[in-house]
PQR file of N, CA, C, O and H, with PARSE charges and radii, in Angstrom:
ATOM      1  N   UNK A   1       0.842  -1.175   0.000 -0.4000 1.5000
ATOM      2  CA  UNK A   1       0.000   0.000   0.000 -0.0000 2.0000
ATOM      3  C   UNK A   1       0.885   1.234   0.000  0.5500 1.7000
ATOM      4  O   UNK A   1       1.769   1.537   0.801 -0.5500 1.4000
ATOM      5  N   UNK A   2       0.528   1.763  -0.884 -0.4000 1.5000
ATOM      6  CA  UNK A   2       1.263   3.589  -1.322 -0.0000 2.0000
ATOM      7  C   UNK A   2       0.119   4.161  -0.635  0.5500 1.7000
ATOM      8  O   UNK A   2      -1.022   3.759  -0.407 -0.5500 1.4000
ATOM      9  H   UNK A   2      -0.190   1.517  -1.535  0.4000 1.0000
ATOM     10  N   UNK A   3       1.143   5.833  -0.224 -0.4000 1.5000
ATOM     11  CA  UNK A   3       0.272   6.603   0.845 -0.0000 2.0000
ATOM     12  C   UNK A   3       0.182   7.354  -0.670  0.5500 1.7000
ATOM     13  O   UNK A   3       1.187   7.051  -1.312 -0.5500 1.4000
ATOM     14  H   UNK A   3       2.069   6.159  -0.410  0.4000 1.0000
ATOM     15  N   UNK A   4      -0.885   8.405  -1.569 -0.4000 1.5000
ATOM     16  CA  UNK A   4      -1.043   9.169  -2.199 -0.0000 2.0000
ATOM     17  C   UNK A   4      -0.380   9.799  -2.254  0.5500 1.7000
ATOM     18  O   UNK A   4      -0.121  10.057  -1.078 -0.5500 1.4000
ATOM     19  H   UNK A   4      -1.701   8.652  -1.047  0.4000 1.0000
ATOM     20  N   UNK A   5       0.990  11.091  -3.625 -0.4000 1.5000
ATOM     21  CA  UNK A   5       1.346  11.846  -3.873 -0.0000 2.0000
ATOM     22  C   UNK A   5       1.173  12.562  -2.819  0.5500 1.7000
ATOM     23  O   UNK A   5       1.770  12.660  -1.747 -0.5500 1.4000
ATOM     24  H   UNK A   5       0.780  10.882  -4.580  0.4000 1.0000
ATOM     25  N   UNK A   6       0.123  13.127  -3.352 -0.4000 1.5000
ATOM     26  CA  UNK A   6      -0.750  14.057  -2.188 -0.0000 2.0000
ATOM     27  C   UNK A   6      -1.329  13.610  -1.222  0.5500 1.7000
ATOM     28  O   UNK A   6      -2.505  13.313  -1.435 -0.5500 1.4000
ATOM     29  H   UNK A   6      -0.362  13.047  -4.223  0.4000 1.0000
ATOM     30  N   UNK A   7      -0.941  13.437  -0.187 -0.4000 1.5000
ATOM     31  CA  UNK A   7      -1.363  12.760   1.130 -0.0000 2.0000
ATOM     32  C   UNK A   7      -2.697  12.985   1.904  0.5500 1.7000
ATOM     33  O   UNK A   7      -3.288  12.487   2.862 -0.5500 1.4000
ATOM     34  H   UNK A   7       0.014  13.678  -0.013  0.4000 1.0000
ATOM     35  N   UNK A   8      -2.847  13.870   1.111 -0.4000 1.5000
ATOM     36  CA  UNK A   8      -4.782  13.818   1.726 -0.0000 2.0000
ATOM     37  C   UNK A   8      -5.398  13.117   1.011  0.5500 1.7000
ATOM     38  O   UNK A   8      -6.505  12.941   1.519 -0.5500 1.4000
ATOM     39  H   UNK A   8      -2.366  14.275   0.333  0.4000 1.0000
ATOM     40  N   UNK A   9      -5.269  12.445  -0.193 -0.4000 1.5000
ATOM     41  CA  UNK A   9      -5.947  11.875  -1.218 -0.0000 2.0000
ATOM     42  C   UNK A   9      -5.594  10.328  -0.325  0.5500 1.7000
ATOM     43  O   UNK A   9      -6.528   9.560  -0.097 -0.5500 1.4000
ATOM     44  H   UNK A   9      -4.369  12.587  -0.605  0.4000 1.0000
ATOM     45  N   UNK A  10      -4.646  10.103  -0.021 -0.4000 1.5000
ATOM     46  CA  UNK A  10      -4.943   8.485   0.435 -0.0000 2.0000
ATOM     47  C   UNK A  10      -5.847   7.763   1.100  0.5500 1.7000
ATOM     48  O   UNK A  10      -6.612   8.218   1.950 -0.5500 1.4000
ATOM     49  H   UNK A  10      -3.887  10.727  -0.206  0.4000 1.0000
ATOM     50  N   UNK A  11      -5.788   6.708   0.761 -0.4000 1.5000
ATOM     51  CA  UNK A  11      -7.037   5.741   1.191 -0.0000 2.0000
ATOM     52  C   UNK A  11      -6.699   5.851   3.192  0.5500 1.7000
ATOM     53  O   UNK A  11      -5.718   6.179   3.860 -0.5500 1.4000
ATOM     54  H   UNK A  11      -5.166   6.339   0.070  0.4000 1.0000
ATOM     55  N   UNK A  12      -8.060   5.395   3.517 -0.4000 1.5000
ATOM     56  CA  UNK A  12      -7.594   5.397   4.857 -0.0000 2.0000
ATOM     57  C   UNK A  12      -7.054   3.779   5.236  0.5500 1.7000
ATOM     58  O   UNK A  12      -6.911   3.413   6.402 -0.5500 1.4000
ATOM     59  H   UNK A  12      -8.857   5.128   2.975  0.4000 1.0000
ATOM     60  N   UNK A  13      -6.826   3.032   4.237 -0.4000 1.5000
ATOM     61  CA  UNK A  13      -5.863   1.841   4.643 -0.0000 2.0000
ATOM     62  C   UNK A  13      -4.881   2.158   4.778  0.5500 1.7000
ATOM     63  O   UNK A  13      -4.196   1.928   5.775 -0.5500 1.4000
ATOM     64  H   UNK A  13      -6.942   3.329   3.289  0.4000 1.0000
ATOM     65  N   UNK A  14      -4.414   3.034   3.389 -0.4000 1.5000
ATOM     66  CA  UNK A  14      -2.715   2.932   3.592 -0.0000 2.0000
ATOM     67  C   UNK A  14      -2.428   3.995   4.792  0.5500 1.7000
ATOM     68  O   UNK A  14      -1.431   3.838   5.497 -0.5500 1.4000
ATOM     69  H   UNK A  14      -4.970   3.220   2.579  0.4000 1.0000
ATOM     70  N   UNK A  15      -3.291   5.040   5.002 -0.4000 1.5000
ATOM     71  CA  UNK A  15      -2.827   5.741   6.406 -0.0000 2.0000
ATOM     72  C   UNK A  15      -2.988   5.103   7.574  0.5500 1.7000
ATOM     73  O   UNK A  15      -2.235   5.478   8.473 -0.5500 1.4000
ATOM     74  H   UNK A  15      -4.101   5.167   4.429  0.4000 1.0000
ATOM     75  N   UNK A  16      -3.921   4.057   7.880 -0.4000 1.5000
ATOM     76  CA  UNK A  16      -4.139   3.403   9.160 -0.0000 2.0000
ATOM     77  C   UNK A  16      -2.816   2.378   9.373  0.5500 1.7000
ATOM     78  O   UNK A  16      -2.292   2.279  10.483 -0.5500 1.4000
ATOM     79  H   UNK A  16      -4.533   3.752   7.150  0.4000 1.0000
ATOM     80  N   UNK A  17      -2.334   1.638   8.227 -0.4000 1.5000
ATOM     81  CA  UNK A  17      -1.420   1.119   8.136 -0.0000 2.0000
ATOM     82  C   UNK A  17       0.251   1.719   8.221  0.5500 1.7000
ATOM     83  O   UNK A  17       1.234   1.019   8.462 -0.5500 1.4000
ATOM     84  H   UNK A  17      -2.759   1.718   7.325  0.4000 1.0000
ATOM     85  N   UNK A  18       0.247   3.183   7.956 -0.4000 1.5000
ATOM     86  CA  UNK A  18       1.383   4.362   8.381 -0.0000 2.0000
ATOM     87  C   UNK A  18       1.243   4.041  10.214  0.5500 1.7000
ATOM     88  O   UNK A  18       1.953   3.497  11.060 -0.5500 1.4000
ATOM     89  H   UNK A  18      -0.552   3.752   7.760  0.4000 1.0000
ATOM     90  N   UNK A  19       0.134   4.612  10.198 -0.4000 1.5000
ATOM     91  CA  UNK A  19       0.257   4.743  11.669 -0.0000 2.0000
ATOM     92  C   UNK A  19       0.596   3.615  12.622  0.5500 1.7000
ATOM     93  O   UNK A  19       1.068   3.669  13.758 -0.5500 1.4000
ATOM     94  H   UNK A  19      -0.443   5.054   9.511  0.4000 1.0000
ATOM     95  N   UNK A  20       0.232   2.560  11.865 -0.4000 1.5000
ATOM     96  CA  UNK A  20       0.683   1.016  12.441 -0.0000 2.0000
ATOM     97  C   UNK A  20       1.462   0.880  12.688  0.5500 1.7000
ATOM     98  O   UNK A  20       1.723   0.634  13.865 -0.5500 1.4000
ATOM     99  H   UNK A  20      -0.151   2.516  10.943  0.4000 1.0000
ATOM    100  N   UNK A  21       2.486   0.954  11.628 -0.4000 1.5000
ATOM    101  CA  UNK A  21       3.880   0.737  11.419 -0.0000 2.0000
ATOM    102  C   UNK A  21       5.193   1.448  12.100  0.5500 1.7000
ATOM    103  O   UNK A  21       6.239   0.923  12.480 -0.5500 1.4000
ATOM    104  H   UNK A  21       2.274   1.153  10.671  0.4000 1.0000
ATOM    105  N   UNK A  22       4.652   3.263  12.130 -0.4000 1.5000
ATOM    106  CA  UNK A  22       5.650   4.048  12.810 -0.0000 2.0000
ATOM    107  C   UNK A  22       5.921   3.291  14.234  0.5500 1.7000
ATOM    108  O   UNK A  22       7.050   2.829  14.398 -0.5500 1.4000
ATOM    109  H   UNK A  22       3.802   3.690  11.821  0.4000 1.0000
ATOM    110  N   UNK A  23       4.923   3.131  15.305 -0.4000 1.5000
ATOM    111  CA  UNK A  23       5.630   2.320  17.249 -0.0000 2.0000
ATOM    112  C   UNK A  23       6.000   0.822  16.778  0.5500 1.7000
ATOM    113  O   UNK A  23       6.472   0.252  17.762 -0.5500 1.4000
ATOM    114  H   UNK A  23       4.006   3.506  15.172  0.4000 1.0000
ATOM    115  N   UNK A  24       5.987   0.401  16.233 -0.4000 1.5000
ATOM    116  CA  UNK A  24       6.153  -1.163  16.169 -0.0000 2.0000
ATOM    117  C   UNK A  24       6.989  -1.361  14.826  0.5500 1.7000
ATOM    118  O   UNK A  24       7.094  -2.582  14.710 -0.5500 1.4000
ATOM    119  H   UNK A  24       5.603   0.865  15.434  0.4000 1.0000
ATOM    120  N   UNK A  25       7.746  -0.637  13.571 -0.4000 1.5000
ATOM    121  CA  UNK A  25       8.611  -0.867  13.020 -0.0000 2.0000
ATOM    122  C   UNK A  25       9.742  -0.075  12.889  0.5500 1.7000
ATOM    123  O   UNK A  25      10.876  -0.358  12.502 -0.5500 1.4000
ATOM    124  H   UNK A  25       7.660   0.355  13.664  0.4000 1.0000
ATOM    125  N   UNK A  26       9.072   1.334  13.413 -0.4000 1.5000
ATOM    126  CA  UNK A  26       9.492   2.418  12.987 -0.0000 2.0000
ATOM    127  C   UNK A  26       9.792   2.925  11.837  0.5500 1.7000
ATOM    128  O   UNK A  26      10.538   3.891  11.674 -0.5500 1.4000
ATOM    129  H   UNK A  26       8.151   1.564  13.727  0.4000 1.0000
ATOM    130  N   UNK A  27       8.955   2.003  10.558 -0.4000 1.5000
ATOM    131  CA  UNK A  27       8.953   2.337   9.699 -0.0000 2.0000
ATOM    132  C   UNK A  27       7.395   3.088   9.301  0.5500 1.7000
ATOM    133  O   UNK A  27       6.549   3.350  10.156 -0.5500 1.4000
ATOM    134  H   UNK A  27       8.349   1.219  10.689  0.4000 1.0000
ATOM    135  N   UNK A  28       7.215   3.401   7.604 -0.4000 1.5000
ATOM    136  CA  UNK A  28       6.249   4.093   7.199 -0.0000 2.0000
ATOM    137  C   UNK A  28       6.085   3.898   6.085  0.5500 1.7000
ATOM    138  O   UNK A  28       7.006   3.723   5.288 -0.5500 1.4000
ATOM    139  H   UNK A  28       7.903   3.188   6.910  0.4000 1.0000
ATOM    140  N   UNK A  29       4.677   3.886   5.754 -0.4000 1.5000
ATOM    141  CA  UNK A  29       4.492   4.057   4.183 -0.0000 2.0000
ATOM    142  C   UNK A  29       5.089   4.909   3.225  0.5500 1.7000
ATOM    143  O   UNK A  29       5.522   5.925   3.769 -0.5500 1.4000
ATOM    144  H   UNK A  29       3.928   4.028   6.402  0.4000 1.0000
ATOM    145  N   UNK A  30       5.299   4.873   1.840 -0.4000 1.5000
ATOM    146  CA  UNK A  30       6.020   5.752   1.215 -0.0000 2.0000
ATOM    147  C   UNK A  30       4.997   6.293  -0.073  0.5500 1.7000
ATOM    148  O   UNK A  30       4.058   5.556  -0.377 -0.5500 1.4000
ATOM    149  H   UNK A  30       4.948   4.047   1.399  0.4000 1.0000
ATOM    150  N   UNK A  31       5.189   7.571  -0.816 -0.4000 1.5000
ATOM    151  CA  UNK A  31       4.194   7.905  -1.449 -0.0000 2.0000
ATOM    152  C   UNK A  31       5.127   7.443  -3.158  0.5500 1.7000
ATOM    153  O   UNK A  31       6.292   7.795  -3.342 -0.5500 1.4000
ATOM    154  H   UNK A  31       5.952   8.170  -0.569  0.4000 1.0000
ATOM    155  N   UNK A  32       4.610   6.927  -3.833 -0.4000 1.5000
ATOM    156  CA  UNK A  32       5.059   6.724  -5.380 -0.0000 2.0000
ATOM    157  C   UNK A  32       6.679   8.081  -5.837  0.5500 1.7000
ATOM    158  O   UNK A  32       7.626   7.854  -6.591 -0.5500 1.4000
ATOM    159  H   UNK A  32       3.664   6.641  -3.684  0.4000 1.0000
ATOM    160  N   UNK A  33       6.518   8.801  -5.385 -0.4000 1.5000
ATOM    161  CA  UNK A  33       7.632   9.677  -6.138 -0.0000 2.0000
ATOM    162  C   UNK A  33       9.092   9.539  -5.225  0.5500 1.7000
ATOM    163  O   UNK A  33      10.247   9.631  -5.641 -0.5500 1.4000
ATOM    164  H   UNK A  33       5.749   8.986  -4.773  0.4000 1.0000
ATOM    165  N   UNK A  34       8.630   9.299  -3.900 -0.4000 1.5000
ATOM    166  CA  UNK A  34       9.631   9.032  -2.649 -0.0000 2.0000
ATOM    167  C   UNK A  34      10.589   7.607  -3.230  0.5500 1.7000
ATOM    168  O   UNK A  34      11.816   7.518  -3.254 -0.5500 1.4000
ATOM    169  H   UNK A  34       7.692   9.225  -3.562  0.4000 1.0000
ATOM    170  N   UNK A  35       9.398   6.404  -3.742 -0.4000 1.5000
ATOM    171  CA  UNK A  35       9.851   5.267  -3.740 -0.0000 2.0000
ATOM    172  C   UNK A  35      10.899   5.290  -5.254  0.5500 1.7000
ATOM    173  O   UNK A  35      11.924   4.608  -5.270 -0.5500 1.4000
ATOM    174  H   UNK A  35       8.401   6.476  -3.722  0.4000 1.0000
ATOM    175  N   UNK A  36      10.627   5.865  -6.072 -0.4000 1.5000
ATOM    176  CA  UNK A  36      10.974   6.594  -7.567 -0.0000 2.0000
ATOM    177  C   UNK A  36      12.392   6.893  -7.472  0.5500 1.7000
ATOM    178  O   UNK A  36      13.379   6.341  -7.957 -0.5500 1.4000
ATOM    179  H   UNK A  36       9.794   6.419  -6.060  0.4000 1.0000
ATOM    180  N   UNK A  37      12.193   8.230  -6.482 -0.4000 1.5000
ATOM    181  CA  UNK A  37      13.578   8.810  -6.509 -0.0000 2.0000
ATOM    182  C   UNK A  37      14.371   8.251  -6.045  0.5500 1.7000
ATOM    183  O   UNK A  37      15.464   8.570  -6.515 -0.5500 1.4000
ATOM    184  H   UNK A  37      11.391   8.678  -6.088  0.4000 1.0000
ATOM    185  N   UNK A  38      14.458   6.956  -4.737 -0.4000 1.5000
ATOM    186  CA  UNK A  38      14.782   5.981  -4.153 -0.0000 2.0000
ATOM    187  C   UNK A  38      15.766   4.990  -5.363  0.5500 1.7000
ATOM    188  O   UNK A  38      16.982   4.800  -5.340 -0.5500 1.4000
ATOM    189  H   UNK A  38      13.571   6.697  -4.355  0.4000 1.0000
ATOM    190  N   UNK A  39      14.762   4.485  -6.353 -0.4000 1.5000
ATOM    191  CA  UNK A  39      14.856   3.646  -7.202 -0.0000 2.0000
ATOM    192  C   UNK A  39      15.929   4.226  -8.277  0.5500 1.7000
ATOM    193  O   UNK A  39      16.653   3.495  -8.952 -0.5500 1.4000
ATOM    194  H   UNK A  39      13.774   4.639  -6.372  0.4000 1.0000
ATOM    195  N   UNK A  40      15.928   5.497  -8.331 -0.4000 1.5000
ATOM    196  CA  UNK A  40      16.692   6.183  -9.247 -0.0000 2.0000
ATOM    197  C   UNK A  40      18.130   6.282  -8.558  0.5500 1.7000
ATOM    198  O   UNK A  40      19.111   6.415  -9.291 -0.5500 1.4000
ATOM    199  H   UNK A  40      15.340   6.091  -7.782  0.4000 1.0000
ATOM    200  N   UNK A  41      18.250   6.236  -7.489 -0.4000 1.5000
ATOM    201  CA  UNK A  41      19.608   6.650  -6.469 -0.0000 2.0000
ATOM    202  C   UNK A  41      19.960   5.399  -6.898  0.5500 1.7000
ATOM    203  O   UNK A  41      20.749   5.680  -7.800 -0.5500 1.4000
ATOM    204  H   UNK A  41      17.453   6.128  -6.895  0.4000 1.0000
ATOM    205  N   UNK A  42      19.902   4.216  -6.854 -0.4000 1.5000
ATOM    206  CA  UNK A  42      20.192   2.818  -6.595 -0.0000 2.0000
ATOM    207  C   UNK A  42      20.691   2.051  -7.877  0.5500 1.7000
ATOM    208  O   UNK A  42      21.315   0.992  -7.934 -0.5500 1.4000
ATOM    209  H   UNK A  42      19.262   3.987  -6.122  0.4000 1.0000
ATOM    210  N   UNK A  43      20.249   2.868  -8.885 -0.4000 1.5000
ATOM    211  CA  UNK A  43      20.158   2.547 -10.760 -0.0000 2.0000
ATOM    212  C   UNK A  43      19.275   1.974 -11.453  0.5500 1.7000
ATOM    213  O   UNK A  43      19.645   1.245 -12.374 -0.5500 1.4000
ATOM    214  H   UNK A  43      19.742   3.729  -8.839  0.4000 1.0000
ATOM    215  N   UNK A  44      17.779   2.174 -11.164 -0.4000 1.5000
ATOM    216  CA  UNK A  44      16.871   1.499 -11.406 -0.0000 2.0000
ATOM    217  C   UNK A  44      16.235   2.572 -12.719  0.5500 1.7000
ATOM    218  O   UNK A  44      16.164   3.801 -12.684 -0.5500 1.4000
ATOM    219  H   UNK A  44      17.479   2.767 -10.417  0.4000 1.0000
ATOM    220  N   UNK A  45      15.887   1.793 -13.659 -0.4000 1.5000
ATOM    221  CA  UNK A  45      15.144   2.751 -14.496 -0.0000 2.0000
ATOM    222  C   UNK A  45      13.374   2.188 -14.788  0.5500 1.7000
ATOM    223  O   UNK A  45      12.822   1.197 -14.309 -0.5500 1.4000
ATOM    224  H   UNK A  45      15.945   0.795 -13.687  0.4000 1.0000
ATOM    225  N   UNK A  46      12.730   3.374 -15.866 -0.4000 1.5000
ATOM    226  CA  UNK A  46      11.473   2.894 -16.229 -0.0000 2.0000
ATOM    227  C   UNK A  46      10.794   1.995 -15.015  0.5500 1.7000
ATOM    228  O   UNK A  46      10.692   0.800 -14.736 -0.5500 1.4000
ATOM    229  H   UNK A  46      13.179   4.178 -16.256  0.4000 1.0000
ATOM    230  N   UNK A  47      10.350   3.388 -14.405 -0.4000 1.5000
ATOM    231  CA  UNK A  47       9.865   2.847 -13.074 -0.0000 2.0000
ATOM    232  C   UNK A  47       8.209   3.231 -13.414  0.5500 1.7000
ATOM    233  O   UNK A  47       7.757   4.079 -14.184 -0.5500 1.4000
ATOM    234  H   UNK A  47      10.433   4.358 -14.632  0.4000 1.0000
ATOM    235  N   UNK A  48       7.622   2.416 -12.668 -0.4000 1.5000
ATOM    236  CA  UNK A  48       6.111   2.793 -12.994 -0.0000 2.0000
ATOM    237  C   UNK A  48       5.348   2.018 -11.718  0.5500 1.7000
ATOM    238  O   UNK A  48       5.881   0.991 -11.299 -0.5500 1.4000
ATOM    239  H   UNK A  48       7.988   1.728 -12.043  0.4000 1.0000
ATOM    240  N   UNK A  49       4.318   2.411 -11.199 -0.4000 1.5000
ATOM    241  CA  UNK A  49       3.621   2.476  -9.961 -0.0000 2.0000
ATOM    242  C   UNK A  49       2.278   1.657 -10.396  0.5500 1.7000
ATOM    243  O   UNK A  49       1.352   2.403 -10.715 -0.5500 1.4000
ATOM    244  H   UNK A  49       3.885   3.246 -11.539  0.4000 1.0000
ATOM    245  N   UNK A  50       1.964   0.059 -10.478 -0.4000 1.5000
ATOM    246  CA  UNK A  50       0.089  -0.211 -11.000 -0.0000 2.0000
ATOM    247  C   UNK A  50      -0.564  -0.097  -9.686  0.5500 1.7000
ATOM    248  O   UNK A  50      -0.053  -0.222  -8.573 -0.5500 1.4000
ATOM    249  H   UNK A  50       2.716  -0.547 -10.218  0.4000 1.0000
ATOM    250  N   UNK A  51      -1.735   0.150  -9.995 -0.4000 1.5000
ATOM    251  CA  UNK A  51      -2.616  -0.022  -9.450 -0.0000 2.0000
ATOM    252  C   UNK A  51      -3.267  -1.296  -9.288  0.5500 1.7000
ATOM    253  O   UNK A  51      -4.171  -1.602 -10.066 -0.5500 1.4000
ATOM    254  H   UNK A  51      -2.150   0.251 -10.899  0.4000 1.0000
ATOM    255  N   UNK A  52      -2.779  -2.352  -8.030 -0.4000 1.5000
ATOM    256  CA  UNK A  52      -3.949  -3.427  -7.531 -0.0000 2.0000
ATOM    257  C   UNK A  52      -5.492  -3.590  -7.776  0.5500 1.7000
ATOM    258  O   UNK A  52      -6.293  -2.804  -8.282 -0.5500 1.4000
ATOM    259  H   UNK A  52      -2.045  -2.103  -7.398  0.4000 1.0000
ATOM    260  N   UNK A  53      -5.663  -4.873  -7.253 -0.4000 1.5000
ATOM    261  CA  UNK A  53      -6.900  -4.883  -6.262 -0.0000 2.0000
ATOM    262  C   UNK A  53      -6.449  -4.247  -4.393  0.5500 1.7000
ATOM    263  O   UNK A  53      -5.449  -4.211  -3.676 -0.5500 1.4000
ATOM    264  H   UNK A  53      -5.012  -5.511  -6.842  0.4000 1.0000
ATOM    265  N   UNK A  54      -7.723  -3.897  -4.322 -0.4000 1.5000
ATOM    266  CA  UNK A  54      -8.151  -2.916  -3.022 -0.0000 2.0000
ATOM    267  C   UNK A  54      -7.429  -1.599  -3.051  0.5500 1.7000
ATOM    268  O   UNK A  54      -7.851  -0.661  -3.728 -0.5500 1.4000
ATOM    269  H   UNK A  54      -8.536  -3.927  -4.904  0.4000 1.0000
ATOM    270  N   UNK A  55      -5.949  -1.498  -2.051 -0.4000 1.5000
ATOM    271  CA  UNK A  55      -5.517  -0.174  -2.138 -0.0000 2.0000
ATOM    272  C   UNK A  55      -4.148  -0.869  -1.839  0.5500 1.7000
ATOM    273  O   UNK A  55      -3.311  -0.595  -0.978 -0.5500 1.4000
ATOM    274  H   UNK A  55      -5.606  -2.260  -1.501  0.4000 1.0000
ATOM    275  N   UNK A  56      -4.155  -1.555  -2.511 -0.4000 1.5000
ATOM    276  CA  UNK A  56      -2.519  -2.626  -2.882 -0.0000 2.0000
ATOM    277  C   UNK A  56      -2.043  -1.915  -3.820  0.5500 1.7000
ATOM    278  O   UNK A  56      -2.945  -1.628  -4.607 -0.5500 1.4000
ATOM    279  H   UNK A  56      -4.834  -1.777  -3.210  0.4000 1.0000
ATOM    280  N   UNK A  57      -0.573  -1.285  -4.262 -0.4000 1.5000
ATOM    281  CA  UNK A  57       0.014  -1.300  -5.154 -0.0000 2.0000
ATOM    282  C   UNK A  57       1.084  -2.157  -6.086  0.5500 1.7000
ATOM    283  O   UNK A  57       0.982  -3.339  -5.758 -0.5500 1.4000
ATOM    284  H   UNK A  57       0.160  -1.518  -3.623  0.4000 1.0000
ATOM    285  N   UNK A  58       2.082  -1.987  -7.137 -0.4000 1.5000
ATOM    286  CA  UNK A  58       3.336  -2.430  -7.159 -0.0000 2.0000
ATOM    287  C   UNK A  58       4.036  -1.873  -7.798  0.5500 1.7000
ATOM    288  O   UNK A  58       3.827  -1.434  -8.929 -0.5500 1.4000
ATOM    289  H   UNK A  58       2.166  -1.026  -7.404  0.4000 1.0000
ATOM    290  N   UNK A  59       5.183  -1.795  -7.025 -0.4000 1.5000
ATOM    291  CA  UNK A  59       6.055  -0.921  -8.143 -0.0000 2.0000
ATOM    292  C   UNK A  59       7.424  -1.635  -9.288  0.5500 1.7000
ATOM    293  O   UNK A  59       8.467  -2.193  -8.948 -0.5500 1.4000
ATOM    294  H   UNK A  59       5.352  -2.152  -6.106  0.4000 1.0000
ATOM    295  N   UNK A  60       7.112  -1.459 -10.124 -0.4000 1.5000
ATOM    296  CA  UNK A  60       8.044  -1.696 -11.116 -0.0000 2.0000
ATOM    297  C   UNK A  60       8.947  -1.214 -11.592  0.5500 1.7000
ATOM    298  O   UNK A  60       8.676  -0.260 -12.321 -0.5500 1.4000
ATOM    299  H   UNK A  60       6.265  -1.006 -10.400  0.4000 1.0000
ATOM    300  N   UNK A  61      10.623  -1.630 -11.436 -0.4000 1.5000
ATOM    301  CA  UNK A  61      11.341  -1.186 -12.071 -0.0000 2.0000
ATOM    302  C   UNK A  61      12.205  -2.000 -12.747  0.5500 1.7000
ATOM    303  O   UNK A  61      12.033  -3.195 -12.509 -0.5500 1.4000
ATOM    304  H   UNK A  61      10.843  -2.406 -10.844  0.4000 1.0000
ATOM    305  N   UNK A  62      13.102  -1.725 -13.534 -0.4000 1.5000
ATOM    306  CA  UNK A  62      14.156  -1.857 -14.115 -0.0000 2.0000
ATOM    307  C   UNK A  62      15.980  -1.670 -13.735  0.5500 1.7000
ATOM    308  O   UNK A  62      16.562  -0.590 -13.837 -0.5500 1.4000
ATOM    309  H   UNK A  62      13.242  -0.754 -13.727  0.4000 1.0000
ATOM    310  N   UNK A  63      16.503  -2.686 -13.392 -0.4000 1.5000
ATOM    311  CA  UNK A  63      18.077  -2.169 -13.043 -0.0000 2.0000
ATOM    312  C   UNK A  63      19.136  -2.240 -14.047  0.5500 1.7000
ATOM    313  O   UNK A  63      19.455  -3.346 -14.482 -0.5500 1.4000
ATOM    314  H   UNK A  63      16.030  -3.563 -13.310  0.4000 1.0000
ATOM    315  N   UNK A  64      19.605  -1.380 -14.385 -0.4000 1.5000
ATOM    316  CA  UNK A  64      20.669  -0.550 -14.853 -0.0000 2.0000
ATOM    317  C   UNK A  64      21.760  -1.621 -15.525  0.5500 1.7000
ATOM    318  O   UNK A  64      22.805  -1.205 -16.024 -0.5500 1.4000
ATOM    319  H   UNK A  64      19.346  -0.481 -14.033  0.4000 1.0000
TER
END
């Protein structure tokens, strides 16, 4: 689950699931351009974000 670009637009899964995650992994959801630029640091190209079933995503890339 991707939190929305724009973070008011997200589903309230993937935010209930942020909030899950921050005391018990200390991790967090990430929004599509975060995970991108991520992917780009690392050498990943032709990256692209589908859209699931429910408010599942996946992201696709390519390495270098």
């Amino acid at each position: 689950m991707l939190l929305a670009d724009d973070v008011k637009s997200s589903t309230s899964s993937s935010t209930s699931m942020n909030v899950i995650m921050l005391p018990y992994t200390k991790g967090r959801q990430y929004r599509p351009k975060e995970l991108i630029t991520r992917l780009e640091k690392a050498g990943f190209v032709d990256m692209h974000v589908k859209n699931l079933v429910d408010d599942y995503d996946l992201v696709i890339a390519t390495k270098k």
